[in-house]
PyMOL commands that place a pseudoatom at each C-alpha (Angstrom):
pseudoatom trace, name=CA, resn=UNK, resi=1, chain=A, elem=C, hetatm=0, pos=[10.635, 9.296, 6.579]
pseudoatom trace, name=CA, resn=UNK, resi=2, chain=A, elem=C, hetatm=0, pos=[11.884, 6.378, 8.122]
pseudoatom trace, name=CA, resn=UNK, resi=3, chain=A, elem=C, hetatm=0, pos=[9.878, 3.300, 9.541]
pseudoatom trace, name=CA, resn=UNK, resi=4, chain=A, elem=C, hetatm=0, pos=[11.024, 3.730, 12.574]
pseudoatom trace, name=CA, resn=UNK, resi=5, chain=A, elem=C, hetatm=0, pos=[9.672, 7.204, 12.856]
pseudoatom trace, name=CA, resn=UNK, resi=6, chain=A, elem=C, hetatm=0, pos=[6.131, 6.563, 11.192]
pseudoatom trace, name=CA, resn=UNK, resi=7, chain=A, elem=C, hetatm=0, pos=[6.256, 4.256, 14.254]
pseudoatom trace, name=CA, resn=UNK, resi=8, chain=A, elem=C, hetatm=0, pos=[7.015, 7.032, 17.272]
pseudoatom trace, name=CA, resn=UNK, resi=9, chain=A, elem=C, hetatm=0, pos=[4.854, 9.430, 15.398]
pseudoatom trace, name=CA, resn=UNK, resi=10, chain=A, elem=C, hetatm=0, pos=[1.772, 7.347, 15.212]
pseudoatom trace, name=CA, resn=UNK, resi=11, chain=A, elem=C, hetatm=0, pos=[1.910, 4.820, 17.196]
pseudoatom trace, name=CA, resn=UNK, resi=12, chain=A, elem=C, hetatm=0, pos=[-0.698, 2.136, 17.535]
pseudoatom trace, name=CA, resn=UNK, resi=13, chain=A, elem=C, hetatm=0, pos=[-2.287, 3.002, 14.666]
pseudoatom trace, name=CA, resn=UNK, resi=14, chain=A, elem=C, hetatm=0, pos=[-2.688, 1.937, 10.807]
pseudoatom trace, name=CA, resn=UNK, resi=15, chain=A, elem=C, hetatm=0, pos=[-1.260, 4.148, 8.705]
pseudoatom trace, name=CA, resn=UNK, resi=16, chain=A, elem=C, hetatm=0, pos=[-1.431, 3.895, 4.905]
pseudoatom trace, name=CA, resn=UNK, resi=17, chain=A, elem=C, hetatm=0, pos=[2.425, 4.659, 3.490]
pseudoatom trace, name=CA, resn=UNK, resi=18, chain=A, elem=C, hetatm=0, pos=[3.851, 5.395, 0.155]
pseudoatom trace, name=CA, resn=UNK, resi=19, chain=A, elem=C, hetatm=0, pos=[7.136, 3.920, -0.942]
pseudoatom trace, name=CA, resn=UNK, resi=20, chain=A, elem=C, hetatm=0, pos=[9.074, 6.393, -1.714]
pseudoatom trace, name=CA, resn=UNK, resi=21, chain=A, elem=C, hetatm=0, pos=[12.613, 4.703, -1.921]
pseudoatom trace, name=CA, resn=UNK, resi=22, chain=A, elem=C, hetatm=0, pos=[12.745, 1.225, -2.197]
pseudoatom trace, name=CA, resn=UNK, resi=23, chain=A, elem=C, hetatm=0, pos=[14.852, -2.019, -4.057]
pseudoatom trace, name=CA, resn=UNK, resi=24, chain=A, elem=C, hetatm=0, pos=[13.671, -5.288, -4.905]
pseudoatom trace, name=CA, resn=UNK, resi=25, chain=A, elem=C, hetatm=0, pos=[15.257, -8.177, -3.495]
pseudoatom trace, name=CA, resn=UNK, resi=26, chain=A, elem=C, hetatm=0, pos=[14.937, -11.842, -2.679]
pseudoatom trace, name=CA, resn=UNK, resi=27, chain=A, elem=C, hetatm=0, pos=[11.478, -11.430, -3.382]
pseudoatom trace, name=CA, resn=UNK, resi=28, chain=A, elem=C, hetatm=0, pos=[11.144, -8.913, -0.716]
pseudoatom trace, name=CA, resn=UNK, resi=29, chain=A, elem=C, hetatm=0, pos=[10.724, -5.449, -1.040]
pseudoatom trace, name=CA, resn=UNK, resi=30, chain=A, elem=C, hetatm=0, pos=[12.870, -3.511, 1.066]
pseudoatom trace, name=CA, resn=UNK, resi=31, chain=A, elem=C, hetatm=0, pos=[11.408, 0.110, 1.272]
pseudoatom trace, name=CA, resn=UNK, resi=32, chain=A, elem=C, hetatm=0, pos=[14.025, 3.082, 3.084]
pseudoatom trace, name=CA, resn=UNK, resi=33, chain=A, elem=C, hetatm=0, pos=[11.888, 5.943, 2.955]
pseudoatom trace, name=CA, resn=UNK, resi=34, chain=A, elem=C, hetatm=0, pos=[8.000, 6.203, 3.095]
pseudoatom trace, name=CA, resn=UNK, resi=35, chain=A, elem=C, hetatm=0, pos=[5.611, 9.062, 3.070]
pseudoatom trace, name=CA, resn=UNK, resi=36, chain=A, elem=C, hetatm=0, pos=[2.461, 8.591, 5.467]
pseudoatom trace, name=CA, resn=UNK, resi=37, chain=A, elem=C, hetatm=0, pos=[-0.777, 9.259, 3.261]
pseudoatom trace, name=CA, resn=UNK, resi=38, chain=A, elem=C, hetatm=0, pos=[-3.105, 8.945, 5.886]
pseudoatom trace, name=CA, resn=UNK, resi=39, chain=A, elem=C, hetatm=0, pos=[-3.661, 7.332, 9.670]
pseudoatom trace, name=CA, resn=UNK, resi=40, chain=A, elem=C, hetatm=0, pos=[-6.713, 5.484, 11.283]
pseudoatom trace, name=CA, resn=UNK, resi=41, chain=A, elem=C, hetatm=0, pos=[-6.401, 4.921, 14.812]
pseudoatom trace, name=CA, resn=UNK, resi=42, chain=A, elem=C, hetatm=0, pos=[-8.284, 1.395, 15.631]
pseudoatom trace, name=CA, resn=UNK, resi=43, chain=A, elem=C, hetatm=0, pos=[-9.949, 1.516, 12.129]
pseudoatom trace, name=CA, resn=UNK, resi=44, chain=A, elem=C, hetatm=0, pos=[-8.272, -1.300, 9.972]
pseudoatom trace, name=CA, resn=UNK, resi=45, chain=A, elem=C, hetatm=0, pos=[-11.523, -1.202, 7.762]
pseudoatom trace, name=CA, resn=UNK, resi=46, chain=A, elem=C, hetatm=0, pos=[-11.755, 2.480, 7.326]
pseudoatom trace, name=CA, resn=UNK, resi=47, chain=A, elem=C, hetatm=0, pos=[-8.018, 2.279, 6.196]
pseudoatom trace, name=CA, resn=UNK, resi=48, chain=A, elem=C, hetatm=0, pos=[-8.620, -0.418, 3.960]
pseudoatom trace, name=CA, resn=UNK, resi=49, chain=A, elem=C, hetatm=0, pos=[-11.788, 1.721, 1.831]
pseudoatom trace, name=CA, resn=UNK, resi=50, chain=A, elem=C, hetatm=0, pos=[-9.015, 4.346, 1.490]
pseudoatom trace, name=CA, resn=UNK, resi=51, chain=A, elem=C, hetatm=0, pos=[-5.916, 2.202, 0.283]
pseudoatom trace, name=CA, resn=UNK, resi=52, chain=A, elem=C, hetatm=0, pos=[-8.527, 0.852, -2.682]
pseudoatom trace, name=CA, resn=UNK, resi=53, chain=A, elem=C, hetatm=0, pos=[-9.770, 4.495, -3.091]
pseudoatom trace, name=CA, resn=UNK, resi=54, chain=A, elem=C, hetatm=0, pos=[-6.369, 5.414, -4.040]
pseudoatom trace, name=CA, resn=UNK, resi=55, chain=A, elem=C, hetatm=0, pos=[-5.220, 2.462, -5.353]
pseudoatom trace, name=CA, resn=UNK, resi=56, chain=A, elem=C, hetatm=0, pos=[-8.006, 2.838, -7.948]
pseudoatom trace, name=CA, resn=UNK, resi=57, chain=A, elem=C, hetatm=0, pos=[-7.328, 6.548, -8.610]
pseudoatom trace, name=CA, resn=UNK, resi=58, chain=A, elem=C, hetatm=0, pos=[-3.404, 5.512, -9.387]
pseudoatom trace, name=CA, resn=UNK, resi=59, chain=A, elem=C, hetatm=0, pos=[-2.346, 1.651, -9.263]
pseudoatom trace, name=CA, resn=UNK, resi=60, chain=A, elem=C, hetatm=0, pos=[1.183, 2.915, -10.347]
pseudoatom trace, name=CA, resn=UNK, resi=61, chain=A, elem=C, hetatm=0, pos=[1.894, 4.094, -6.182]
pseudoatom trace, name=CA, resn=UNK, resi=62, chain=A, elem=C, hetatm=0, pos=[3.265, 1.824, -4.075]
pseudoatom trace, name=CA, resn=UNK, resi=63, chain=A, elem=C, hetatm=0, pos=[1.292, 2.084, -1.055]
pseudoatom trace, name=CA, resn=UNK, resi=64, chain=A, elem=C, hetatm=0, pos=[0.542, -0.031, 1.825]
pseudoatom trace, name=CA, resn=UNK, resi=65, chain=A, elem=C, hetatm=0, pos=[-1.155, -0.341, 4.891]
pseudoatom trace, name=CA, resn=UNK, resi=66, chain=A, elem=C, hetatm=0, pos=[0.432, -1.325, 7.739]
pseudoatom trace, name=CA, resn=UNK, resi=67, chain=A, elem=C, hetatm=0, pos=[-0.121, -1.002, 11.418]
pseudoatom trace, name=CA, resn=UNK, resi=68, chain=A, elem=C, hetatm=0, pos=[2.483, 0.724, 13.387]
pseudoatom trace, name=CA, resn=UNK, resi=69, chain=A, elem=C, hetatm=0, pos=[2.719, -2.155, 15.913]
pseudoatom trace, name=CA, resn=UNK, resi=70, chain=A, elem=C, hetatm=0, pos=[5.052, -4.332, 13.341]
pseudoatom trace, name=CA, resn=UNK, resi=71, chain=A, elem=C, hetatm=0, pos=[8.930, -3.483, 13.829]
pseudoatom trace, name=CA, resn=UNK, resi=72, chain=A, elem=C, hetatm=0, pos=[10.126, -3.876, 10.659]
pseudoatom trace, name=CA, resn=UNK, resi=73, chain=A, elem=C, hetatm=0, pos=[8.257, -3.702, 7.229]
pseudoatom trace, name=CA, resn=UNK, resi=74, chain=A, elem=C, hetatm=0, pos=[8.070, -7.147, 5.730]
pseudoatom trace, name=CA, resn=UNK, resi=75, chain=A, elem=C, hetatm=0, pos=[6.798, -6.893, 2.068]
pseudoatom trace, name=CA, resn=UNK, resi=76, chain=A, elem=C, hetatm=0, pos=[6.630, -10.509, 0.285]
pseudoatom trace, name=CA, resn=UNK, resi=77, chain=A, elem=C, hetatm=0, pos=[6.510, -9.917, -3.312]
pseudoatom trace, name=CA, resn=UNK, resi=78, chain=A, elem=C, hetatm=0, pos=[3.818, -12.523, -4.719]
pseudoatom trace, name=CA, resn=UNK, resi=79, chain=A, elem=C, hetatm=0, pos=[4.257, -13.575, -8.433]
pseudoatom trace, name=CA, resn=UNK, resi=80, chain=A, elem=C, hetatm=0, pos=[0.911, -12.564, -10.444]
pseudoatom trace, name=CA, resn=UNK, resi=81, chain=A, elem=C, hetatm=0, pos=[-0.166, -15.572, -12.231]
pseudoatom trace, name=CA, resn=UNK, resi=82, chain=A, elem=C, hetatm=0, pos=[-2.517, -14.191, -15.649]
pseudoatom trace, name=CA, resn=UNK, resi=83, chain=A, elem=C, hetatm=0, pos=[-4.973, -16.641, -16.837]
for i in range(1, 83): cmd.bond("trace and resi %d" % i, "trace and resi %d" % (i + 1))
show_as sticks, trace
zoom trace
């Protein structure tokens, strides 16, 4: 699915997505296709328990949560820095 229609299909609401196709570049992340997990109308903090639910169960998915409000999906990539 593409941004664009996670954003018609659930509008105004977060929405907790899974990369499905997506490059590196710039130090961006440019992600094509996404599959929506699971969607929280008004409840940022209810979304938020879930992402680390899930990221706990499987750190290796690339998932995100986003609110459908933004137009485009704008993914800095940070540099981890291991002490």
């Amino acid at each position: 699915m593409k941004w664009d229609e996670v954003r018609k299909c659930f509008p105004s609401q977060w929405v907790i997505i899974e990369a499905i196709n997506a490059i590196t570049k710039e130090n961006r992340r440019i992600i094509e296709e996404v599959s929506v997990v699971d969607v929280f109308l008004n409840d940022s903090k209810n979304a938020m328990k879930k992402y680390l639910l899930l990221h706990k169960k499987n750190r290796m998915r690339e998932l995100y949560v986003i609110h459908t409000s933004c137009n485009h999906l704008n993914i800095e990539i940070i540099p981890r820095i291991n002490l």
